[in-house]
DOLUM-728952 format. One line per 8 residues: number of its first residue (from 1); their letters; for each residue y, z, x of C-alpha. Coordinates in Angstrom, 3 decimals. Each point is the difference from the previous one (the first is absolute). Example, Ala and Ser with C-alpha at 12.3 -4.5 7.8 and 13.67 -1.06 7.14 Angstrom:
2
1	as	-4.500:7.800:12.300 ~ 3.440:-0.660:1.370
***
This chain:
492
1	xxxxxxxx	100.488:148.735:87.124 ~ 0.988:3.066:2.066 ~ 3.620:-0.431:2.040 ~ -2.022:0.461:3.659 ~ -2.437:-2.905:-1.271 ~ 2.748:-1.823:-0.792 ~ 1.013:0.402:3.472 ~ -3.185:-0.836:1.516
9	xxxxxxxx	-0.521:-2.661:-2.058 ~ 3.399:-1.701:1.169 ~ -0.716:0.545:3.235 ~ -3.086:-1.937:0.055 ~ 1.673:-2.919:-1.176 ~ 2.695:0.294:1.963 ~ -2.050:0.215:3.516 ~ -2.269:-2.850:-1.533
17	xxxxxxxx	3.096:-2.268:-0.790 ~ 1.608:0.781:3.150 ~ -3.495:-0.376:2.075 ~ -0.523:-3.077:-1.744 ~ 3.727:-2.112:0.212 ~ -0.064:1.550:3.963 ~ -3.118:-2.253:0.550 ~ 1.226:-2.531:-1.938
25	xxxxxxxx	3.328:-0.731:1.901 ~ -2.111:0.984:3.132 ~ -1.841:-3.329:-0.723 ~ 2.690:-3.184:0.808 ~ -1.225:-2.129:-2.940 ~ -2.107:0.224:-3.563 ~ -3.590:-1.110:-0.237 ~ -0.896:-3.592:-0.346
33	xxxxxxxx	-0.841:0.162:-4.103 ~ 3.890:1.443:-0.276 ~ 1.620:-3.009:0.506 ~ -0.938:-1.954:-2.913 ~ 1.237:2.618:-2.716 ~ 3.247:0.486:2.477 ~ 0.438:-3.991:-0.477 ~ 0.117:0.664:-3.958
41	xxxxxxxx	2.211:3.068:0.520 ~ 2.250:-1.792:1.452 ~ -0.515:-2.854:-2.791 ~ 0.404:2.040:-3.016 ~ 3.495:2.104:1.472 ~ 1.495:-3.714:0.252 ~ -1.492:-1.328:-3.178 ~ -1.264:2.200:-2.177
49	xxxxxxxx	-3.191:-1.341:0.143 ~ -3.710:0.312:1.561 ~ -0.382:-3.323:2.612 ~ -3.118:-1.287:-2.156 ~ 0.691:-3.572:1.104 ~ 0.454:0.376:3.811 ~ 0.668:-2.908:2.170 ~ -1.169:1.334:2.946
57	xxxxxxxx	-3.456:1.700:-0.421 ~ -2.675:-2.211:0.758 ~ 2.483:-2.980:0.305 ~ 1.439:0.469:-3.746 ~ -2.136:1.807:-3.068 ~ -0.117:2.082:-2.978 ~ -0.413:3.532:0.647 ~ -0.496:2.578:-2.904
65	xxxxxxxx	-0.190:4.083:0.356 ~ 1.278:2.772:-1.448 ~ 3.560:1.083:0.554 ~ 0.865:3.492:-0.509 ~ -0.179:1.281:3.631 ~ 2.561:-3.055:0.982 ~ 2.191:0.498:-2.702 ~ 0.077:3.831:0.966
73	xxxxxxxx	0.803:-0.623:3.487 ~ 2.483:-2.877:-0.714 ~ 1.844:3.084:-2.005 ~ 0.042:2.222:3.278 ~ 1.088:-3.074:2.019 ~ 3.241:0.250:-2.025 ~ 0.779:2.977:1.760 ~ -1.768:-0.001:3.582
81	xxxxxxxx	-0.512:-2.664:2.057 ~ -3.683:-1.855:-0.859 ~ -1.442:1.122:3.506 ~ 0.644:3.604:-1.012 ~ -1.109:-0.368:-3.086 ~ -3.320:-1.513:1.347 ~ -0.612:2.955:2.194 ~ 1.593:3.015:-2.539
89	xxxxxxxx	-1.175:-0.907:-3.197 ~ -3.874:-0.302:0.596 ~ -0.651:3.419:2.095 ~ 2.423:1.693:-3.014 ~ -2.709:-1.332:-2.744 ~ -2.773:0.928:1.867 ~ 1.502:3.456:0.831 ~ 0.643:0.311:-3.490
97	xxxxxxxx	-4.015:0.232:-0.010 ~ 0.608:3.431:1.320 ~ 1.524:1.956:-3.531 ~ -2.165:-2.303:-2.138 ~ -3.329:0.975:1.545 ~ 1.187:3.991:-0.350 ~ 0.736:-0.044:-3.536 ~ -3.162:-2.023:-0.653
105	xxxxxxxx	-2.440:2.910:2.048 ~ 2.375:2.440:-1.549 ~ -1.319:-1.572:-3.717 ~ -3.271:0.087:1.330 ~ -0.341:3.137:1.581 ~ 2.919:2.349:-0.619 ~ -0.084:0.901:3.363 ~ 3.470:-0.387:1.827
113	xxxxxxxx	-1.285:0.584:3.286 ~ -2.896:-2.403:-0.713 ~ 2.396:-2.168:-0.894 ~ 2.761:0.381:2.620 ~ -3.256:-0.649:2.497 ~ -1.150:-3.586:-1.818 ~ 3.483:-1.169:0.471 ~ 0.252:0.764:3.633
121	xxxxxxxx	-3.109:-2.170:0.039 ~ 1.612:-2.980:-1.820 ~ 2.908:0.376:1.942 ~ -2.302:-0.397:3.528 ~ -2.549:-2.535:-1.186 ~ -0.938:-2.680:2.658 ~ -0.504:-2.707:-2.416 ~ 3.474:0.296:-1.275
129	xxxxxxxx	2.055:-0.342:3.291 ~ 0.632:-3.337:-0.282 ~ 3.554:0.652:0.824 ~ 1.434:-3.201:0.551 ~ -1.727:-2.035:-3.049 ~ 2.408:-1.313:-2.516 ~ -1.981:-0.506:-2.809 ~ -1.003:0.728:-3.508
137	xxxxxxxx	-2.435:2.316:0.465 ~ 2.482:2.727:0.773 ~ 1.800:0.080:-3.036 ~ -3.847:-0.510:-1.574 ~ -1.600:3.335:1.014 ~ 2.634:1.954:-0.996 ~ 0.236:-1.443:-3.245 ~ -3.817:0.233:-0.461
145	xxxxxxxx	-0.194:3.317:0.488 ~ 3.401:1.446:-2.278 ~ -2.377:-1.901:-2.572 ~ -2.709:1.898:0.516 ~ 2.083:3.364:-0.136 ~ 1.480:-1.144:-3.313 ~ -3.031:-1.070:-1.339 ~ -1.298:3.720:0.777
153	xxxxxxxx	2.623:1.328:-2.231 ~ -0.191:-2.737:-2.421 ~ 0.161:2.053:-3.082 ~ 3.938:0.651:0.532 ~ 2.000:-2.356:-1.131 ~ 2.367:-0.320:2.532 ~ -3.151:-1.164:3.023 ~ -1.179:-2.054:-2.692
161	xxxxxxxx	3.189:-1.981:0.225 ~ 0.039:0.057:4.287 ~ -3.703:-0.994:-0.044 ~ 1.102:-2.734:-2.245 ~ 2.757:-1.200:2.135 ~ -1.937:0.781:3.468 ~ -3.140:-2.199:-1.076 ~ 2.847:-3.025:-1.046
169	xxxxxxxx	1.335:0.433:3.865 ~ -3.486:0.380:0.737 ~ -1.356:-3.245:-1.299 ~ 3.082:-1.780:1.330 ~ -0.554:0.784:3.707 ~ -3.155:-0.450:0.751 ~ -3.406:-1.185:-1.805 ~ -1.741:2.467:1.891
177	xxxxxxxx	0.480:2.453:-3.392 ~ -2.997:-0.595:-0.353 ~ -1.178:2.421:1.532 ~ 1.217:2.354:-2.162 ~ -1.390:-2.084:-2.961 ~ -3.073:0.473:1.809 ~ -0.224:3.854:0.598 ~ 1.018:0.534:-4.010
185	xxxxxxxx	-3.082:-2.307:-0.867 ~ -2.112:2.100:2.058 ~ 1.668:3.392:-1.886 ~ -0.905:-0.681:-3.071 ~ -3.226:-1.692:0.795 ~ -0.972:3.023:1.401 ~ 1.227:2.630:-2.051 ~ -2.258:-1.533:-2.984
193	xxxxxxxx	-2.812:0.298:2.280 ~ 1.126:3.819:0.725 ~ 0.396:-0.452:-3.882 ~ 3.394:1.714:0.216 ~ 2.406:-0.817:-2.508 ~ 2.826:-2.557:0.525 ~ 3.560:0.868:-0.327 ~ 1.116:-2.386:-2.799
201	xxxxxxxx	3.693:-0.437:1.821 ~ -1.540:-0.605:3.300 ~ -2.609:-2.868:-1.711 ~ 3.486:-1.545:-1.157 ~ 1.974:-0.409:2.941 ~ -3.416:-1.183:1.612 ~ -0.239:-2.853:-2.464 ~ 3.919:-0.313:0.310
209	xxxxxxxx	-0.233:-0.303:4.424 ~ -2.624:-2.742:-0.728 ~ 1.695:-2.047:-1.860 ~ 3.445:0.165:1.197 ~ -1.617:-0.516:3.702 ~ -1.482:-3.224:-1.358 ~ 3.039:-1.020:-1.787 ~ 1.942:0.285:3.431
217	xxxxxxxx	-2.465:-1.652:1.722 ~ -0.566:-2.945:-1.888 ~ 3.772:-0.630:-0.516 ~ 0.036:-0.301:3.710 ~ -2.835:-1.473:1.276 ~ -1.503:-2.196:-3.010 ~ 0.655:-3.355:1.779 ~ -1.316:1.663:3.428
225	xxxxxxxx	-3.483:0.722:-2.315 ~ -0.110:-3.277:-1.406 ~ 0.247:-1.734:3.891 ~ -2.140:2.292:1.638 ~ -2.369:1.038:-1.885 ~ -1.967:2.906:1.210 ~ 1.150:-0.300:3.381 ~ 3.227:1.667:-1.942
233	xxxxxxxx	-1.819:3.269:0.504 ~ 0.353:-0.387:3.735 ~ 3.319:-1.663:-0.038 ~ -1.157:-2.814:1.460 ~ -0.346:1.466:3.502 ~ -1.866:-2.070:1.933 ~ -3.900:0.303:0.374 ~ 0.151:-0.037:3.698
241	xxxxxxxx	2.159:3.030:0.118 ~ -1.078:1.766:-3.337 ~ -1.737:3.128:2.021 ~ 3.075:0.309:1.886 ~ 1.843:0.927:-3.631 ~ -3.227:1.874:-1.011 ~ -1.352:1.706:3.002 ~ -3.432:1.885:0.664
249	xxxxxxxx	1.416:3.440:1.808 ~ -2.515:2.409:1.719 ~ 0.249:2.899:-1.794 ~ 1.418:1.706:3.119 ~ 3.229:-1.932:-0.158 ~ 0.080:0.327:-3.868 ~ 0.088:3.357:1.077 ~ 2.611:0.279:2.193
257	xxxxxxxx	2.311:-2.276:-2.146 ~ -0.288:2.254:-2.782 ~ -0.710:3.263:2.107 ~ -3.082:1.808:0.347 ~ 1.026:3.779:-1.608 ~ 1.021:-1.898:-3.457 ~ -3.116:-2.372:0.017 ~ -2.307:2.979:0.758
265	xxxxxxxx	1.747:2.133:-2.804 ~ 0.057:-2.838:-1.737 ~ -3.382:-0.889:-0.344 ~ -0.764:3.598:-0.683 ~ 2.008:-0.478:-2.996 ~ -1.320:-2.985:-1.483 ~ -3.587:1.544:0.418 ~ 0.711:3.090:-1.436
273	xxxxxxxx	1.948:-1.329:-2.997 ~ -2.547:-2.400:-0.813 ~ -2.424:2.160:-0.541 ~ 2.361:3.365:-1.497 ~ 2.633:-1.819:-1.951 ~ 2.565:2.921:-0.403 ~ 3.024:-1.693:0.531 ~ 0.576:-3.059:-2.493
281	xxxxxxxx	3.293:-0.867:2.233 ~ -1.410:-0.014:3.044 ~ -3.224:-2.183:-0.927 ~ 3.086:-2.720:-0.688 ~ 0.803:-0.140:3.301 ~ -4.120:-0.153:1.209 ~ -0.249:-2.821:-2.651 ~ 2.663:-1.901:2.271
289	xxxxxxxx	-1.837:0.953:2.927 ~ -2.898:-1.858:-1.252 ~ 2.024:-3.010:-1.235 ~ 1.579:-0.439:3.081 ~ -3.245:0.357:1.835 ~ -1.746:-2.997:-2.895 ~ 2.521:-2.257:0.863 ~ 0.656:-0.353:3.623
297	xxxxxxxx	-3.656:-0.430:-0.066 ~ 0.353:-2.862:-2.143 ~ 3.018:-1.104:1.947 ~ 2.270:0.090:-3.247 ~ 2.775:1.755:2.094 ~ 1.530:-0.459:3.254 ~ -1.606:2.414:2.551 ~ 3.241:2.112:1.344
305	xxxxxxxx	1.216:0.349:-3.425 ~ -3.744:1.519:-1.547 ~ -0.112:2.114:2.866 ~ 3.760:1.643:-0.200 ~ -0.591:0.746:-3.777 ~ -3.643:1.869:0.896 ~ 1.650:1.710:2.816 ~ 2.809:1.384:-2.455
313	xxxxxxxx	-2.269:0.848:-2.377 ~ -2.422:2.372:2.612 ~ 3.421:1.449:1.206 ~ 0.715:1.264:-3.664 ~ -4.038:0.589:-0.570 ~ 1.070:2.497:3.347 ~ 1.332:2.461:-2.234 ~ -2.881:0.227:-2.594
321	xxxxxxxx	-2.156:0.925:3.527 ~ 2.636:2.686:0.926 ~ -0.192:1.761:-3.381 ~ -3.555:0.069:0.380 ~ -0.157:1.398:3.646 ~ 2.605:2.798:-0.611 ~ -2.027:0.853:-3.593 ~ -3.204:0.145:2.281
329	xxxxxxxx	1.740:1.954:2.926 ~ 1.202:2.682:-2.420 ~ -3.735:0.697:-1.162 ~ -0.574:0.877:4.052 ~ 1.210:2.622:2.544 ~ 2.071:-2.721:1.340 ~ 2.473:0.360:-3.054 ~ 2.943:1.540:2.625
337	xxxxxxxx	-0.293:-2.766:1.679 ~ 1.236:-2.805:-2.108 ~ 3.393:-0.532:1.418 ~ -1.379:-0.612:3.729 ~ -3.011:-2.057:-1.456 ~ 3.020:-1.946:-1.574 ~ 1.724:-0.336:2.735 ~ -3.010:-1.280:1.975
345	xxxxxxxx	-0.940:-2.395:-2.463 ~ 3.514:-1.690:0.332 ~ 0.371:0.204:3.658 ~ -3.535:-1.923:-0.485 ~ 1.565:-2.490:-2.449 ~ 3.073:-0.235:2.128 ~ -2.088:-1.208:3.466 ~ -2.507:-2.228:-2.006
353	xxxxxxxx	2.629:-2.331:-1.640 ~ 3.297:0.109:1.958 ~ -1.264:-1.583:2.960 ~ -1.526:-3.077:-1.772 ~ 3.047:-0.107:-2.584 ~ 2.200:-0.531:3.400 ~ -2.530:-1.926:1.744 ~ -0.879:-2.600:-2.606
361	xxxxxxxx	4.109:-0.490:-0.681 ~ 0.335:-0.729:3.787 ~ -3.053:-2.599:-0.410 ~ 1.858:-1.805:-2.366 ~ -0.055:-3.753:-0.112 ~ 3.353:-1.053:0.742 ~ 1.683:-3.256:1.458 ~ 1.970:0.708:3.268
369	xxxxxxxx	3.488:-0.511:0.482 ~ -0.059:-2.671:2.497 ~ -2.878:-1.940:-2.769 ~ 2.976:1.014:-2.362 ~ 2.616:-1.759:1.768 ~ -2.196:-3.113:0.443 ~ 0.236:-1.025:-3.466 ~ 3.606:1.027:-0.246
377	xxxxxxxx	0.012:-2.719:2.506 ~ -1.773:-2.597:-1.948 ~ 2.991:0.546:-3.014 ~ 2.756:-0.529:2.306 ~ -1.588:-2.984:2.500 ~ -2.580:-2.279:-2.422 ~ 1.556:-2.204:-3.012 ~ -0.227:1.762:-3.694
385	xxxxxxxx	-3.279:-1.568:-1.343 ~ -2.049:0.022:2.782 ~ -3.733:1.754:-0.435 ~ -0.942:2.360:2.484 ~ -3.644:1.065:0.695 ~ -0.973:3.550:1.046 ~ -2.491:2.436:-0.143 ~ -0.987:0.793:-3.342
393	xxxxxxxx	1.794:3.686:-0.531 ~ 3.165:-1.846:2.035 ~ 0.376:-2.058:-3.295 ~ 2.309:1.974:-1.639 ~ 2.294:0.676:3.472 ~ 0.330:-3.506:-0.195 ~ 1.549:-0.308:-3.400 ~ 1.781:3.337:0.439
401	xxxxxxxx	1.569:-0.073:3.762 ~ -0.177:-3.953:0.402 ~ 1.179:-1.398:-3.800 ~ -2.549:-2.612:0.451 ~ -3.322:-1.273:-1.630 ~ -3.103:1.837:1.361 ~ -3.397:-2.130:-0.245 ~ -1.784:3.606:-1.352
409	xxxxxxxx	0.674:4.015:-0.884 ~ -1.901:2.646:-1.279 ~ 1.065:-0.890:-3.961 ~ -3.071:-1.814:-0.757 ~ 0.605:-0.334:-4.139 ~ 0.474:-3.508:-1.641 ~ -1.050:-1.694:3.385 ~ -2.145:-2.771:-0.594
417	xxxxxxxx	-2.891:-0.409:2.908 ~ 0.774:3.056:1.366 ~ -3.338:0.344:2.067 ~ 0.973:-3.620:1.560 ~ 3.745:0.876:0.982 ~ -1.478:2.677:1.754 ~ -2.693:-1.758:1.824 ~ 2.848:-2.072:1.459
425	xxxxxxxx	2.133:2.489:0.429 ~ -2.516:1.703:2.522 ~ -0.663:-3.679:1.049 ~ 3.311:-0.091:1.966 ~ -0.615:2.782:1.980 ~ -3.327:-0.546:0.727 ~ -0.730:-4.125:0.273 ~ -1.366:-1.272:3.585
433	xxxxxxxx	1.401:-3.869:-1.366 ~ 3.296:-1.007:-0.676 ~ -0.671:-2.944:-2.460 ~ -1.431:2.813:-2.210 ~ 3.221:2.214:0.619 ~ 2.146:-2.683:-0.830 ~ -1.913:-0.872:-2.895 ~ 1.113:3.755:-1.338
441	xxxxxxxx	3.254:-0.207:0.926 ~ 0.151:-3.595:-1.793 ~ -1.219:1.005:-3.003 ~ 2.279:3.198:-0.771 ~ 2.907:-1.677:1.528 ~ 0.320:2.803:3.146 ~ 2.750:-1.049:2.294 ~ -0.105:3.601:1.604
449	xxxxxxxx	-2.833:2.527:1.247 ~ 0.423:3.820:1.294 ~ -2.066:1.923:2.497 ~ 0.264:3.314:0.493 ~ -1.552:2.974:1.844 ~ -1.839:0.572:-3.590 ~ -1.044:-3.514:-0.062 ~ -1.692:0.352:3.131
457	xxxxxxxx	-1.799:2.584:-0.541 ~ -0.901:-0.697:-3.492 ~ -1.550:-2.748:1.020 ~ -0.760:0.777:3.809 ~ 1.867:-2.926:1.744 ~ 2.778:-0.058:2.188 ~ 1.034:-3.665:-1.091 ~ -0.985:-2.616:-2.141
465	xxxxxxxx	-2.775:-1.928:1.254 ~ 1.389:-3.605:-1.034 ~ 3.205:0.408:1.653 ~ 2.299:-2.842:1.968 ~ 3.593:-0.641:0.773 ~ -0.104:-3.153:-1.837 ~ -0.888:1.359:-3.314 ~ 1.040:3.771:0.390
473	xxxxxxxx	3.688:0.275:1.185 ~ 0.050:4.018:1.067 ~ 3.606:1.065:-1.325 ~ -0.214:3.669:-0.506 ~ -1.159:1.654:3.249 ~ -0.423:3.719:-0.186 ~ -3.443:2.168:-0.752 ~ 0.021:-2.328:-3.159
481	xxxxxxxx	-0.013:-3.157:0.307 ~ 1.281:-2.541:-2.794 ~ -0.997:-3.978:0.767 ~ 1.421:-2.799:-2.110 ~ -2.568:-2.574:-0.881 ~ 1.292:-3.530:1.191 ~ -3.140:-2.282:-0.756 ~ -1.805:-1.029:-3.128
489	xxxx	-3.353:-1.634:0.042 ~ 0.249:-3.991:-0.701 ~ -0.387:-0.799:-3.192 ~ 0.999:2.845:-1.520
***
């Protein structure tokens, strides 16, 4: 690597990482699936340990899921406060995208200034501006894809050892390795069709990736495959809000999300290799273009996550498209012109994915403060082992700002009647009778329910139906609401 792409290369990391934590401290709070893994943060830096058996979640249960992202913040947290760690340490991993998907086009191509121009791409991608989520998936990608550069250089011993130790951290953050798993079954399914001949060290580590991933997975989540059943694909996610986990884009706002000069490129890649397989390394990367496609069509992997791995895989692909336009420009009387082509094409880039990349972090969904301090409410004003009932995403503000039971949140594993809870969960918001509100609240013991401006409009009311002052004492009075429950059907 030249010292002025060195340069360059830093400074697109260091304008993504600054771009990035700006919006993220720009934005008052973190995004509604943060707070859970913020609760076992918090856990594990007083403990030691994951919160598997949590009291509060769904009114007391058994939680299982893999660790290493908590365990990694929980080490940060010993030197910054948590709520900086929430907000610094994800944007850093996903900035960290930025070298990673250089030295992989570099491998592929090498190109530098291909390469410099795929990572500007990953640094700008809409799909990744999630800049307030504290969750796995940003220590995921980046370990996904130092993986893949390590298993491109596979044959030296020392990447033999980091793609050893990357697919361990790799199987103990998120199940979604499979997608990985996926694009290498692909590879070497088609590379016997192309009839090309199998690197014996590559077959190895294959095997290797397969079983360790299993291994992993089974040591965690054998007694959530023996409950479930099937439904341990899924995670147990309800069936009434499955396609919200697994949606059906247009492809104009797959577009967008992943921006429209890598998907063009992109494509143009994938077609061309398919048919003219020069480049062993970079038909790798198509193979996991094709996985990833198979199985968010089969609904085998959450939607945002599928679509951030394609979308970092057609920024890299980027630079196998460059290589070929400057090889085909050089063959014309345009050759002097490569610089300002260049610098066109990135101005191009530039305007095609910053605006969405600021745009969809702005659009993120994020409590308020006032929603915030509402449930800070609830810890300080409502006895320790009351249940509170909210809004399904509120679930986890309950447990984390209020300390006390919530009725449901968005960690669906191990719960038994899942479908049911949240039938009655929706019930509460939504009932024209009060005997058959009451009958809810009897049955999951719910001393306490919370409306906010979310509620509302999540379920278009402005208050519940079934209200009265004899049943429904109003104690919290601001744009949310919080009621305590005072009457219980007779008989029950």
């Amino acid at each position: 690597m030249g010292k002025n792409t060195k340069y360059w290369l830093l400074a697109i990391f260091m304008l993504t990482l600054t771009i990035r934590l700006v919006l993220a401290f720009f934005m008052p709070n973190l995004t509604y699936d943060s707070y859970f893994h913020l609760r076992q943060v918090e856990h594990i830096s007083s403990t030691g340990l994951p919160l598997y058996n949590d009291p509060l979640s769904y009114g007391g249960r058994t939680n299982v899921f893999l660790p290493l992202f908590h365990y990694l913040a929980a080490f940060f947290a010993l030197i910054l406060p948590l709520e900086l760690v929430a907000k610094i340490l994800p944007n850093l991993l996903i900035a960290l995208i930025v070298p990673l998907v250089y030295l992989i086009s570099k491998k592929l191509t090498d190109n530098q200034q291909a390469s410099i121009l795929s990572a500007v791409i990953a640094g700008f991608l809409p799909i990744l501006y999630s800049t307030d989520s504290f969750t796995p998936q940003t220590l995921f990608l980046p370990l996904l894809f130092l993986s893949i550069y390590a298993f491109l250089n596979i044959k030296e011993e020392f990447y033999l050892y980091l793609y050893i130790f990357s697919m361990f951290c790799l199987s103990l953050t998120s199940s979604g390795t499979i997608l990985i798993l996926g694009g290498y079954l692909i590879y070497l399914v088609l590379l016997a069709i192309e009839k090309k001949r199998i690197n014996r060290a590559e077959t190895e580590v294959i095997i290797f990736s397969f079983f360790l991933y299993l291994w992993t997975q089974f040591l965690f989540y054998k007694q959530t495959l023996l409950t479930e059943g099937i439904n341990f694909i899924w995670q147990n996610i309800p069936q009434q809000i499955l396609a919200q986990y697994y949606p059906q884009l247009s492809l104009a706002q797959a577009i967008v999300l992943v921006g429209i000069i890598p998907f063009v490129t992109g494509i143009y890649v994938v077609y061309n290799s398919l048919f003219n397989l020069k480049n062993q390394k970079a038909f790798l990367l198509i193979s996991f273009v094709i996985s990833t496609t198979i199985l968010s069509w089969l609904k085998l992997i959450e939607f945002k996550l599928s679509l951030s791995f394609f979308a970092i895989i057609l920024a890299i692909l980027f630079s196998v498209f460059y290589v070929d336009l400057t090889d085909y420009i050089k063959k014309t009387k345009f050759y002097n012109y490569t610089k300002k082509i260049t610098l066109i094409l990135t101005i191009i880039l530039l305007l095609t994915i910053v605006p969405p990349a600021l745009s969809f972090s702005l659009d993120q969904d994020t409590p308020t403060t006032e929603q915030v301090n509402s449930f800070v409410w609830l810890k300080q004003n409502t006895p320790e082992k009351s249940v509170v009932a909210s809004n399904l995403r509120e679930g986890s503000l309950v447990s984390y700002y209020g300390n006390r039971k919530n009725l449901m949140d968005d960690q669906f594993n191990l719960i038994k009647k899942v479908n049911q809870r949240f039938d009655n969960l929706n019930a509460l918001f939504t009932a024209k009778f009060q005997t058959q509100a009451l009958s809810i609240y009897d049955a999951y013991g719910i001393n306490y329910i919370v409306i906010t401006s979310k509620s509302k409009q999540r379920y278009g009311i402005e208050e519940l139906p079934y209200l009265d002052k004899n049943c429904f004492e109003l104690i919290y009075n601001q744009e949310t609401k919080i009621y305590l429950i005072k009457c219980k059907l007779i008989g029950k």
